[in-house]
C-alpha positions in Angstrom: 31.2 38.4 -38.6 30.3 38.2 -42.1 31.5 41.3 -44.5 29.2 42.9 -47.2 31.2 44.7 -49.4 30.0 45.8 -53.0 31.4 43.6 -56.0 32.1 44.9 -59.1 31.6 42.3 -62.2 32.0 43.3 -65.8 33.8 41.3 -68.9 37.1 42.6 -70.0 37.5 42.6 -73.9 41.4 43.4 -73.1 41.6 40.3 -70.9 38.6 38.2 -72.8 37.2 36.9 -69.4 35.1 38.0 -66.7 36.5 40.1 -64.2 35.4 40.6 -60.3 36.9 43.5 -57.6 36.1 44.5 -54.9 37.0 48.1 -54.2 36.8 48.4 -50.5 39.8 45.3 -50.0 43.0 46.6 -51.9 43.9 44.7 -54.8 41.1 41.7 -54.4 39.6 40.4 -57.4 39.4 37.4 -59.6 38.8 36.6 -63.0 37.4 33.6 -65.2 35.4 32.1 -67.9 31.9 32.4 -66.7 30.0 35.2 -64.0 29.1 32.2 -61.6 32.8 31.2 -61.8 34.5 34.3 -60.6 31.8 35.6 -58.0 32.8 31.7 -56.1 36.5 32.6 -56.6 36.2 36.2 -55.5 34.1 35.1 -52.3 37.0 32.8 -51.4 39.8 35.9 -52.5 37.6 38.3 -50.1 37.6 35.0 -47.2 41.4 35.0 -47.5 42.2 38.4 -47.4 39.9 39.4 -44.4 41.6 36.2 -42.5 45.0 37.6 -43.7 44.0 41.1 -42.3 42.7 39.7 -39.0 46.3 37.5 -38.4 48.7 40.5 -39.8 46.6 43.0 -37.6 45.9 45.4 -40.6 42.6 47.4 -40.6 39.6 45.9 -41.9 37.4 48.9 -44.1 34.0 49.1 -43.5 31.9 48.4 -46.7 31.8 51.9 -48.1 32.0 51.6 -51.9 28.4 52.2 -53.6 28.3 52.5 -57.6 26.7 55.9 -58.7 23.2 53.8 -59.0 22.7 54.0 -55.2 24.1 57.6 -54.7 20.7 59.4 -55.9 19.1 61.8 -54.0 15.5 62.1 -54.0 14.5 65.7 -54.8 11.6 66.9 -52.8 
């Protein structure tokens, strides 16, 4: 079963690297020099903590997290 959940990737001035999260798994992200670098890395963090949820029997949240781009309503 392969999860889609919404990844956030923006440079951090405080941290001077890029920085990916995603908000529907708790505390996974990753961080690194270049875009391409951290979207591998926090495909592989988002791998390990679904596989860690599946062994530990913790709840696995359905992809919910949208940015405010895709929450506009068409006004008829």
């Amino acid at each position: 079963m392969q999860h889609h959940d919404h990844i956030d990737l923006f440079w951090s001035d405080e941290d001077a690297c890029w920085i990916a999260d995603v908000p529907d798994l708790k505390f996974c992200s990753a961080h690194g020099d270049r875009p391409e670098e951290v979207l591998a890395e926090v495909r592989i963090a988002m791998q390990a903590w679904l596989e860690s949820a599946r062994e530990h029997g913790d709840p696995i949240p359905e992809p919910r997290y949208r940015p405010a781009i895709y929450a506009t309503r068409w006004v008829a």
